[in-house]
C-alpha positions as CSV (number, residue, x, y, z in Angstrom):
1,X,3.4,-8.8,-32.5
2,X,3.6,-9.2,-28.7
3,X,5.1,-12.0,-26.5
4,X,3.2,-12.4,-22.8
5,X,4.5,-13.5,-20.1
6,X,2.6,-14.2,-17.4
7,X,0.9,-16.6,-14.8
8,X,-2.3,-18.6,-15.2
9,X,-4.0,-19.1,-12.0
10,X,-7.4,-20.0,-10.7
11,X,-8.9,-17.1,-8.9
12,X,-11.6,-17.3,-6.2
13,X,-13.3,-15.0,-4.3
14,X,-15.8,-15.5,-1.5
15,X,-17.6,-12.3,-1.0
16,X,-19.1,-11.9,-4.1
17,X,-18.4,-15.0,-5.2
18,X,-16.0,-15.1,-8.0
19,X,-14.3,-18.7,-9.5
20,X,-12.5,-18.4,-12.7
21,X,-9.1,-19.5,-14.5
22,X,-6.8,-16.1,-15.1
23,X,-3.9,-14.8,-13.8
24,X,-1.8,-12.0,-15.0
25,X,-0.9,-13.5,-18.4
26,X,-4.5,-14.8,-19.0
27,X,-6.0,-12.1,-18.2
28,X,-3.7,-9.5,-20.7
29,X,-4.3,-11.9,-23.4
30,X,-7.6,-12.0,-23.2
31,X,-7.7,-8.1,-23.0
32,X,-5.7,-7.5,-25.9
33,X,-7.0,-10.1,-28.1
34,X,-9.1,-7.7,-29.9
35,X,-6.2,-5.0,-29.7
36,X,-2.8,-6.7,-30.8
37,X,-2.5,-8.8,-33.7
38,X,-0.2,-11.8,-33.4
39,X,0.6,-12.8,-29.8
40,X,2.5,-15.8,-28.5
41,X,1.6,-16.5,-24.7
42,X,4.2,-17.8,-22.7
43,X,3.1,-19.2,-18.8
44,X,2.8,-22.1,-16.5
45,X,-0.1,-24.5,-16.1
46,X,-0.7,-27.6,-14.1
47,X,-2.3,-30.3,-16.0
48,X,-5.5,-30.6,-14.3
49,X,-6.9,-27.0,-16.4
50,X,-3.8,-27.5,-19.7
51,X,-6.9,-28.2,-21.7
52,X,-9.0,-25.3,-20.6
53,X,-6.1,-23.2,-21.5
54,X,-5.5,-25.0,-24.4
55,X,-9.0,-24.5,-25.9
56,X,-8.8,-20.9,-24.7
57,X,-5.3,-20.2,-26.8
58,X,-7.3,-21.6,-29.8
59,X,-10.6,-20.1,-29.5
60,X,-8.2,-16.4,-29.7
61,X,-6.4,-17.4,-32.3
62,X,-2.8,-17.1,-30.6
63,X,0.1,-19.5,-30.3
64,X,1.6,-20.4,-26.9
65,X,4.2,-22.3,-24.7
66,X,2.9,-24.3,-21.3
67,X,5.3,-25.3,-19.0
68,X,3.9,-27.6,-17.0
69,X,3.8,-27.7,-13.2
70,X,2.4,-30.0,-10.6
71,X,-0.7,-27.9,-9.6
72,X,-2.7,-25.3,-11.1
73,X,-1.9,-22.3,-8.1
74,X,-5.1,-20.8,-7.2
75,X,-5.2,-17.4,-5.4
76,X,-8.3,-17.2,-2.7
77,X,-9.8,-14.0,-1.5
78,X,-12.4,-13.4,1.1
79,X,-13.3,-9.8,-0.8
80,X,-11.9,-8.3,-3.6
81,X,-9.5,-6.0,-1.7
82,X,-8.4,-8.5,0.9
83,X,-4.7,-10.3,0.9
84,X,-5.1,-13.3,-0.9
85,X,-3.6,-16.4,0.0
86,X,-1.9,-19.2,-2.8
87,X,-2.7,-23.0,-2.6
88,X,-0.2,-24.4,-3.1
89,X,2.3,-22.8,-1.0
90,X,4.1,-20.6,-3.3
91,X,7.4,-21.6,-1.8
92,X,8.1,-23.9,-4.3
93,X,11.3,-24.2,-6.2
94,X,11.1,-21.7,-8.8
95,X,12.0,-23.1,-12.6
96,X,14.1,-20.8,-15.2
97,X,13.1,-20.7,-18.4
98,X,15.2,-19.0,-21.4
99,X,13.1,-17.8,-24.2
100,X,14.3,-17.9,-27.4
101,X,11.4,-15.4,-28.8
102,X,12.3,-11.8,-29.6
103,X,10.7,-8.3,-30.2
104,X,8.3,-7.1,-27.8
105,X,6.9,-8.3,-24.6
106,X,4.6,-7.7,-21.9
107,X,6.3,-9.8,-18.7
108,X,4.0,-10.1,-15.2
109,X,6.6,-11.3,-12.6
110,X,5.4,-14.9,-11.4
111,X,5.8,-17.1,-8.2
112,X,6.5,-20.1,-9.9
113,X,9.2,-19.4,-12.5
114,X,11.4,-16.8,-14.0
115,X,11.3,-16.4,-17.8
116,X,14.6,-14.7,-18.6
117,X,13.6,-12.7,-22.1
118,X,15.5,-10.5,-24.2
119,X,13.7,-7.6,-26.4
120,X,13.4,-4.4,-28.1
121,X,10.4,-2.8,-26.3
122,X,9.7,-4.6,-22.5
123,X,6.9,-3.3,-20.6
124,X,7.3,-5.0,-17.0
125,X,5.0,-5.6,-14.1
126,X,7.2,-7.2,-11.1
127,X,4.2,-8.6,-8.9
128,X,6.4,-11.4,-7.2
129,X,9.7,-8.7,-5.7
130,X,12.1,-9.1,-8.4
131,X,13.4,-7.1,-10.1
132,X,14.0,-6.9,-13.8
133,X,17.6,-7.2,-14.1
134,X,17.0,-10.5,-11.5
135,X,15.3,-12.2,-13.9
136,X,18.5,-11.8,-15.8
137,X,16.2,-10.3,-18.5
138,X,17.6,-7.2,-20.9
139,X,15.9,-4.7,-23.0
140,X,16.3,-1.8,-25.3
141,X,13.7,-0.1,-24.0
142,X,12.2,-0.9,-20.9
143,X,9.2,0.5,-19.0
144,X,8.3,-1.2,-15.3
145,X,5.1,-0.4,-13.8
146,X,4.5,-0.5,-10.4
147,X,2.4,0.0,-7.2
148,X,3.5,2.4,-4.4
149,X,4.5,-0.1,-2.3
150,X,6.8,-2.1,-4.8
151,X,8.2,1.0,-5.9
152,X,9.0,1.9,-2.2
153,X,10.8,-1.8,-1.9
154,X,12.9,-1.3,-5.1
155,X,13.6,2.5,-4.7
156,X,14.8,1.1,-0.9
157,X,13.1,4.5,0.0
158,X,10.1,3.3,2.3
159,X,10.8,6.6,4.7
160,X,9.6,8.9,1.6
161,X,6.0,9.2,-0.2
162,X,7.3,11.3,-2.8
163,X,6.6,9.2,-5.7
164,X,8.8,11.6,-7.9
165,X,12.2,10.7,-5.5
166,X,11.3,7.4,-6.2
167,X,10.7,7.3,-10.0
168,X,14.3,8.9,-10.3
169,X,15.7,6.4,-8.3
170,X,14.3,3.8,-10.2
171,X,15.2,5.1,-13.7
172,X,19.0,4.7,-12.7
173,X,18.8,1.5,-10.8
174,X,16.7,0.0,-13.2
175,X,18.4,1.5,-16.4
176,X,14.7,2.1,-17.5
177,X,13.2,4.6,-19.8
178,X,10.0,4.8,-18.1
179,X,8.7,4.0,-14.5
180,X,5.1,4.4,-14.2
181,X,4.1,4.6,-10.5
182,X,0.3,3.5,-9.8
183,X,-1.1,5.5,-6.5
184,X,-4.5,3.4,-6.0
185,X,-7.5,5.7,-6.5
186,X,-5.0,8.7,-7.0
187,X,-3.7,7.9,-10.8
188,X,-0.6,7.0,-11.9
189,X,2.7,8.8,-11.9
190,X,4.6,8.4,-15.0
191,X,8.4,9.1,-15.3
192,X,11.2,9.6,-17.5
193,X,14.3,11.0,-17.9
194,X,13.9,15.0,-17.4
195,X,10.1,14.6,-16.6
196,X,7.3,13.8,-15.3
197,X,3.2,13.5,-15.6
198,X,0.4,12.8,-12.9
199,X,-2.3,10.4,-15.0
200,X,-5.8,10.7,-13.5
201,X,-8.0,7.8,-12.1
202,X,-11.3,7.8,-13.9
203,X,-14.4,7.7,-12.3
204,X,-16.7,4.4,-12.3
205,X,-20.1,3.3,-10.3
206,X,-18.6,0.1,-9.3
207,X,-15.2,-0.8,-8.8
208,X,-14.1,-4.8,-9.5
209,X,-10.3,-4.8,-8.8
210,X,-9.0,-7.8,-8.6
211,X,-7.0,-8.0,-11.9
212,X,-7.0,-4.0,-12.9
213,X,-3.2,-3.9,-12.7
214,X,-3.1,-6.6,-15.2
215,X,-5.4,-4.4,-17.4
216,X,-3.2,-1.3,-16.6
217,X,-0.3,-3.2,-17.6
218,X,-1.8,-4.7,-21.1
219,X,-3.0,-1.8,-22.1
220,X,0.0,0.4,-21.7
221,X,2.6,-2.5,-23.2
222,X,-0.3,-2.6,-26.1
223,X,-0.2,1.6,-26.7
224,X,3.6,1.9,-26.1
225,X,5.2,-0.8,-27.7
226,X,3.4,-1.6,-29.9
227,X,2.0,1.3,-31.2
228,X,4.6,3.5,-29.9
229,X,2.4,6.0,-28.1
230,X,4.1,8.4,-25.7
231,X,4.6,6.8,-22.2
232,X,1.9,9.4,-20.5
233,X,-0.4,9.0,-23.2
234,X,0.1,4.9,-23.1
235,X,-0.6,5.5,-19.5
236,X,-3.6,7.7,-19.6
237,X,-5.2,4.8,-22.2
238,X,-4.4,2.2,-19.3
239,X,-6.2,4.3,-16.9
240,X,-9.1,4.5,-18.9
241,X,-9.3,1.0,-19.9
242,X,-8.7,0.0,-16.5
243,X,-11.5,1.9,-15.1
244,X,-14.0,0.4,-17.9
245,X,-12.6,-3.0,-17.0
246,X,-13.4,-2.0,-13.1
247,X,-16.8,-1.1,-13.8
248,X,-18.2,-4.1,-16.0
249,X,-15.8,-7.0,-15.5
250,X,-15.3,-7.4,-19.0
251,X,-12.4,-9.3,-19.8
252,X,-12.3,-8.2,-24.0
253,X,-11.1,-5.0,-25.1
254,X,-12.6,-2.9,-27.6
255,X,-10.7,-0.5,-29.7
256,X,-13.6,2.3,-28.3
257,X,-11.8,4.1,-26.0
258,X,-14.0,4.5,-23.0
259,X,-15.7,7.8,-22.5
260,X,-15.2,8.9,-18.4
261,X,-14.2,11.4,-16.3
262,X,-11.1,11.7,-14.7
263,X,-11.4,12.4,-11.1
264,X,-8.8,15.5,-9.8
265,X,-7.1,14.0,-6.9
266,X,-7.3,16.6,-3.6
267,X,-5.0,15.7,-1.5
268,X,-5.0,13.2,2.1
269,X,-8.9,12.5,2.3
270,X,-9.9,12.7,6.6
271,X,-12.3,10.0,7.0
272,X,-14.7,9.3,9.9
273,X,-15.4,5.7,10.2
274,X,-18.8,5.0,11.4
275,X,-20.1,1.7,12.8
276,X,-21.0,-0.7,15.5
277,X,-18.2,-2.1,17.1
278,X,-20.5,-4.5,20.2
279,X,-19.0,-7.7,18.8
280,X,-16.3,-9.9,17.4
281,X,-17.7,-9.5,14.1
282,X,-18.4,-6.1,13.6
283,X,-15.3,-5.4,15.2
284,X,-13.8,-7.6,12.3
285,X,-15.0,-5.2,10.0
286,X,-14.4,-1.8,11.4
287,X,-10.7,-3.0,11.4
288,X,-10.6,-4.5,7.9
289,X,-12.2,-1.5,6.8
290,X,-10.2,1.0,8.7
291,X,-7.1,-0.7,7.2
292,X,-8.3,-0.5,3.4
293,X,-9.1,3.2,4.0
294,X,-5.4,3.5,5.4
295,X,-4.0,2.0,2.5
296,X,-5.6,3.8,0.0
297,X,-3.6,6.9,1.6
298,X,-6.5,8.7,3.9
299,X,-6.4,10.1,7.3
300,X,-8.9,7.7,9.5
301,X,-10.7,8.7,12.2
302,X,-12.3,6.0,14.2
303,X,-13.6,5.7,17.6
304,X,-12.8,2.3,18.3
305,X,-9.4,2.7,17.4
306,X,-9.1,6.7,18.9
307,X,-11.4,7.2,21.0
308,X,-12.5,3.8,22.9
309,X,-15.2,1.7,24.5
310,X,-17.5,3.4,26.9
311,X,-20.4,5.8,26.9
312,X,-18.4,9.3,28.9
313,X,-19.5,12.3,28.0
314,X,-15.8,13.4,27.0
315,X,-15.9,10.8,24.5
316,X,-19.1,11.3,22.7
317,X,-17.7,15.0,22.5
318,X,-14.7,13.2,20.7
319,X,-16.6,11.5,18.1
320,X,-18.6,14.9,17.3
321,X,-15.3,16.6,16.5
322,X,-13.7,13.7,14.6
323,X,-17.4,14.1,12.3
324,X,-16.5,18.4,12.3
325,X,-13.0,17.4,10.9
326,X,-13.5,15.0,8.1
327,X,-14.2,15.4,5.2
328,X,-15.8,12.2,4.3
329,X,-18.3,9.7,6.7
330,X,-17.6,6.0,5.8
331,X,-20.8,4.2,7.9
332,X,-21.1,0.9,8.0
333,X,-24.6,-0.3,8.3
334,X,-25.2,-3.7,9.5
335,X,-28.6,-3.9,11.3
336,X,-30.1,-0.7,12.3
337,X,-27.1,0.6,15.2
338,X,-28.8,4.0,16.4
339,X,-25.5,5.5,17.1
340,X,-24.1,4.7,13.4
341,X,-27.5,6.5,12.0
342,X,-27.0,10.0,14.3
343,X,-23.5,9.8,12.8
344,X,-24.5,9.5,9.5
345,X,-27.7,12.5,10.0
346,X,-24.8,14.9,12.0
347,X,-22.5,14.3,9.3
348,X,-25.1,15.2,6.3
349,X,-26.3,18.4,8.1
350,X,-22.8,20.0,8.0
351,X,-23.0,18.6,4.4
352,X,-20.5,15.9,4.5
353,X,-20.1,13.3,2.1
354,X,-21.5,9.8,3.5
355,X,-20.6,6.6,2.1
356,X,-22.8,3.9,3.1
357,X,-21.6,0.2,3.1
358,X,-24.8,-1.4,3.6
359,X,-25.0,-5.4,4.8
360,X,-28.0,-6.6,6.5
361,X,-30.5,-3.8,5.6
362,X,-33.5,-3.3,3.8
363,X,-33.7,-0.5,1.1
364,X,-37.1,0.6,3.4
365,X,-35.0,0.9,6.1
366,X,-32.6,2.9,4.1
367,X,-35.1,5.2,2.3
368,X,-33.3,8.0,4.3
369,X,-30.1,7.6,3.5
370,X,-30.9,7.5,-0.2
371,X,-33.3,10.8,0.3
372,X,-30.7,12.7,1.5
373,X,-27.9,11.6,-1.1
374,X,-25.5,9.4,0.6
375,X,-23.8,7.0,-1.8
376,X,-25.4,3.8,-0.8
377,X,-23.4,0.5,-2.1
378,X,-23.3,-2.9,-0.9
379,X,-20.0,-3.6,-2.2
380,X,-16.9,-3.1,-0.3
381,X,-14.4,-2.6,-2.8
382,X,-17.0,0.1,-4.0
383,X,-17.7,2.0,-0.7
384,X,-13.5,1.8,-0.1
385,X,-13.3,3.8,-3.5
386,X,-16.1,6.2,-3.6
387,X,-15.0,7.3,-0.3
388,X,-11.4,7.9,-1.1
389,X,-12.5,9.9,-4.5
């Protein structure tokens, strides 16, 4: 038996297009719904898509509770990996709601209530800056998952990247048995009292991630409390499942584990960041891209940003050495920009890796970039990953 707790929410994304009802909570139940036997879903739902959810809830054979709220909230991306914004405003007043269910539970923080629970084994995901004891929520064994960033906000040690420090801290503040630190396309870092394991990230073609955290999450709560796995071992099934759900969308679980190979992670990744930069637009992009790459934790060169405008010789001279230094080209090829394609043949005959991020191109006009083995993709969530693998 597992209780989830959780939001509903509609998700849209523009680039590729993507409309569907989810959310945190959603999304674990219908992941786990061939996993877990007996769950009761606990979340919020305006009334306009209560039915959908409703016919959902019985279609997988699971009991719920639906608060009701004024409007369905709907989270809108322009691409997977961009900041999404909520309609409505998610400053709304946010309702408490006591639960009288006990036992296990899977809890996704949420922007529109607080659910305080109390149970044996808690697995919980903040997502919304609260913490657990905020909620007003106690366990007898709790795990909290986290991204870098959240951990760095509830450690209050944003001036360290030592994910260890922060675990530790965390532990004791949180009065936690496990904190399990996810590092992006780096793994996980899973710790406990007196140690400590580095979880790989496992290697897909494609990479779909908006909801993988929510897949990380089920899957651990699913392996550690219910079946009482180890926490690294719960954690290393997560990342698994989480990089099968990144590759084919699927939204069901199968018992299978999936069969990949885990990536070893080799440290800051120097990047040279390829690409015209002659308009608004494609200026756009070289700085949405440039600021993915930095959050995924690599060292970006580009020469709009470090080197300039202009055509001096002195600066050309700059690029060349920024393509000598990296260890990875990122181009992005939109039209057929001559200066992007030297970059990209300098770069492959001092046998760098090239990721391509192709928009606007035939394959024809690709034929050698494909020849020569660059990893060609025409997604952007993709190209971010490969490149920081």
């Amino acid at each position: 038996m597992l209780n989830i707790v959780g939001g509903c929410y509609i998700e849209n994304c523009r680039e590729p297009y993507f409309h569907e009802l989810y959310g945190s909570g959603l999304r674990a139940v219908f992941a786990l719904s061939e996993l877990v036997k007996g769950m009761h879903f606990l979340t919020c739902c305006g009334a306009d898509y209560q039915p959908s959810l409703q016919s959902i809830c019985e279609t997988l054979n699971l009991t719920s509770q639906v608060h009701q709220i004024n409007e369905t909230i709907a989270f809108n991306y322009d691409h997977p990996l961009s900041r999404p914004f909520a309609y409505p405003d998610l400053e709304m007043s946010m309702q408490v709601y006591l639960v009288k269910e006990k036992g296990n539970f899977l809890y996704y923080g949420m922007n529109e209530a607080t659910f305080q629970v109390h149970g044996d084994y808690i697995v919980y995901d903040p997502q919304n800056w609260k913490n657990f004891a905020g909620t007003g929520s106690t366990a007898n064994h709790l795990a909290i998952i986290l991204n870098k960033k959240e951990a760095s906000y509830f450690s209050e040690e944003a001036h360290t990247d030592d994910l260890l420090e922060m675990g530790k801290l965390l532990l004791n503040k949180e009065n936690a048995e496990v904190i399990v630190i996810k590092n992006g396309s780096n793994g996980a870092l899973v710790v406990e009292h007196g140690k400590a394991t580095n979880i790989p990230v496992y290697e897909t073609s494609s990479v779909w991630p908006i909801g993988s955290g929510d897949i990380f999450s089920a899957v651990f709560a699913w392996r550690w409390a219910v079946e009482k796995d180890s926490p690294a071992a719960a954690a290393d099934w997560a990342s698994r499942y989480t990089a099968f759900y990144c590759q084919t969308k699927s939204s069901i679980l199968s018992k299978q584990i999936p069969d990949l190979n885990p990536l070893e992670h080799h440290g800051t990744k120097k990047i040279y960041l390829a690409g015209p930069f002659f308009s608004i637009g494609e200026r756009w992009v070289v700085n949405e891209v440039r600021r993915l790459l930095l959050d995924f934790g690599n060292d970006v060169f580009s020469p709009l940003h470090d080197v300039g405008l202009g055509i001096d010789k002195s600066m050309v001279e700059q690029d060349i050495e920024g393509i000598k230094q990296a260890d990875v080209l990122f181009a992005i090829v939109h039209g057929l920009d001559a200066g992007t394609f030297f970059e990209i043949g300098y770069a492959k005959s001092l046998g760098k890796k090239v990721v391509v991020f192709a928009e606007s191109v035939s394959m024809e006009d690709m034929a050698m970039l494909s020849g020569t083995d660059c990893e060609i993709t025409t997604d952007l969530s993709t190209a971010i990953y490969k490149a920081s693998w």
